[in-house]
N, C-alpha and C positions, 0 to 999 in steps of 0.2 A: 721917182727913181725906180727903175728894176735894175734886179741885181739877180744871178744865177749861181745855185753853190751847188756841190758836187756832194751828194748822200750817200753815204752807204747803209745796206740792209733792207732795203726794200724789193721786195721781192712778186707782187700781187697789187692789183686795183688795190685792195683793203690797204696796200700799206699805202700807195698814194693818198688815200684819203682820208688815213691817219695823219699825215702829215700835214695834208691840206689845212684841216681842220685845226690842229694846235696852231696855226701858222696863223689861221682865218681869224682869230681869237684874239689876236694881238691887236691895240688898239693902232699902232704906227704902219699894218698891213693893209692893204685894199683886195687884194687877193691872191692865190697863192695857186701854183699848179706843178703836181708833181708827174716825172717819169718812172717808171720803175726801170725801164728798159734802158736807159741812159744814168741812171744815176741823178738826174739831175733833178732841182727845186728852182721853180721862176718865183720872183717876189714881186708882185707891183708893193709899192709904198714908199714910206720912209721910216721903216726900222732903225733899231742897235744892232749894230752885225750879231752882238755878242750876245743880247736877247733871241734871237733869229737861233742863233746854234744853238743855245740853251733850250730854248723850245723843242726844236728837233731832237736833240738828247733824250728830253726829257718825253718824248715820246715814243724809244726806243728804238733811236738809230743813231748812227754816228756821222758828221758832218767832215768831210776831208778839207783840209785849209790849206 
């Protein structure tokens, strides 16, 4: 399944790949691609939506729903 959510706070590669990274870490992920310039996060996998936000939180951004 890919699914695309809408980030805010990212600002720079670095934050993409801040996100990338907690995202990539998830065992339910296959991989993860972020924008800065859009806002946005692609997901291949099959995550928990609510694991998915959680992670990006907890990597300091906020996930628009």
């Amino acid at each position: 399944m890919v699914d695309e959510l809408t980030v805010e706070g990212m600002s720079c590669e670095g934050c993409e790949q801040s996100v990338e990274s907690a995202l990539e870490e998830m065992d339910a992920v296959d991989s993860a691609r972020a924008d800065n310039e859009s806002d946005q996060v692609r997901i291949d996998g099959n995550p928990d939506a609510d694991a998915v936000a959680q992670t990006i939180e907890d990597a300091g951004y906020t996930v628009r729903r």
